[in-house]
C-alpha positions in Angstrom: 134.6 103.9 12.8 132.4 105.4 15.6 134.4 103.0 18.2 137.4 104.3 16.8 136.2 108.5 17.2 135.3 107.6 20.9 138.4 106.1 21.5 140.3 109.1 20.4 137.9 111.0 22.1 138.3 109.5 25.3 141.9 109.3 25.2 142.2 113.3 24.8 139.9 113.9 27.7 142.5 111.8 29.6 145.8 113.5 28.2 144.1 117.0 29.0 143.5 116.0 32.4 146.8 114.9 33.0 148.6 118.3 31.3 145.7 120.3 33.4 146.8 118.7 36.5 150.7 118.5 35.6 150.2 122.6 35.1 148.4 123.4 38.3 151.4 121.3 40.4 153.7 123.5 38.6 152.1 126.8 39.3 151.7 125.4 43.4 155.5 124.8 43.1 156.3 128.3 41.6 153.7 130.5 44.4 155.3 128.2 46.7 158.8 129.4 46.2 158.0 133.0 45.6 156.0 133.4 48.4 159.2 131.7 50.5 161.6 134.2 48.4 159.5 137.3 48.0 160.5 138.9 51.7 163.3 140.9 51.9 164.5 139.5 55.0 166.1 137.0 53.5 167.9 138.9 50.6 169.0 141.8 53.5 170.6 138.8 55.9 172.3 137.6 52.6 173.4 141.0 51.1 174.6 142.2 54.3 176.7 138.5 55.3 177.8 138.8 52.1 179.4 142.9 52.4 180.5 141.9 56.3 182.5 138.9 54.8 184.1 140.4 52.2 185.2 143.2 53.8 186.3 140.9 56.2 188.6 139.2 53.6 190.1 142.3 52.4 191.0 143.3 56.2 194.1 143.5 57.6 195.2 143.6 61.5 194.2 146.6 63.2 191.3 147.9 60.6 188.0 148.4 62.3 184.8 148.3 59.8 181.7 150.2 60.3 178.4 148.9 58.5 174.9 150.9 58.4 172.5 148.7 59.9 169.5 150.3 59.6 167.7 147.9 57.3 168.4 145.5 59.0 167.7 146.3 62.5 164.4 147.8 61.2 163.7 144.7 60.0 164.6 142.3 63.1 162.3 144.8 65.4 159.4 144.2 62.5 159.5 140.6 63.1 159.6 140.9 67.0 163.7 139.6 67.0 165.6 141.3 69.5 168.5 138.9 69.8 172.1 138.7 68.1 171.7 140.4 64.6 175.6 139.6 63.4 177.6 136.6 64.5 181.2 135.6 64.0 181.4 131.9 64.4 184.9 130.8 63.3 185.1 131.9 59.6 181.5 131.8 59.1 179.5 135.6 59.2 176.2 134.9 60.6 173.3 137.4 59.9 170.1 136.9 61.7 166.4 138.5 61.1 164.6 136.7 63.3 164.6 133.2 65.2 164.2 131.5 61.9 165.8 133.6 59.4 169.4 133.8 58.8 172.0 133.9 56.3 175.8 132.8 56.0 178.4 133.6 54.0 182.1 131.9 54.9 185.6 134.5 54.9 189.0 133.2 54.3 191.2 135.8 55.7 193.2 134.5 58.4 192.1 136.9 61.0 190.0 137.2 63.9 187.1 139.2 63.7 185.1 140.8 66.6 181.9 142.3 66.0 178.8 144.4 67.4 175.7 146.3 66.5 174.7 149.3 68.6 171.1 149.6 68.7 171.1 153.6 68.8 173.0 154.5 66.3 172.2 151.2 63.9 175.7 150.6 63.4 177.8 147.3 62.8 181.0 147.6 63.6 184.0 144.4 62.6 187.2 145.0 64.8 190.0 143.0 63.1 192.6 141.6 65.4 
């Protein structure tokens, strides 16, 4: 009987071991991906590919679109990124926060798009042609 009791005994150490170590690999997983999610960089680039695009979809010839850009451009300096922060590239929307950071979102309109921010007043502006 005592043979059997250390058995048992042993066995349990083992399984809690295993769910200890099983639970701490979860938690790594989840900081991991909220510390990769939890900057608003990434939901701004997506929010604002996402408005650009769809407006984009619902333009016709002719329209011109103006954005407020302010988020985002305060953003971008933030990170140091001073490059293109909104990119047409065929029928893909392209936001970028910095050199590592951006989002896409695709449009489906058949038209062709021309866009630009201006730095002073923070504006995005889609010409649709």
């Amino acid at each position: 009987m005592k043979g059997f009791l250390k058995m048992n005994r042993k066995g349990f150490i083992k399984d809690n071991i295993i769910s200890i170590g099983l639970v701490i690999i979860f938690l790594l997983a989840i900081l991991f991906f909220l510390n990769r999610t939890s900057d608003f960089g990434s939901f701004y680039a997506q929010a604002y590919a996402k408005k650009i695009a769809m407006m984009i979809n619902s333009a016709e010839s002719g329209m011109t679109i103006i954005f407020d850009g302010t988020e985002l451009y305060e953003y971008a300096k933030e990170r140091g990124y001073d490059g293109n922060l909104v990119e047409i590239d065929g029928s893909l929307v392209i936001v970028r926060m910095s050199s590592k950071l951006s989002r896409r979102f695709e449009f489906f309109n058949n038209v062709v798009p021309i866009v630009s921010f201006d730095k002073t007043t923070k504006k995005i502006t889609v010409s649709i042609t």
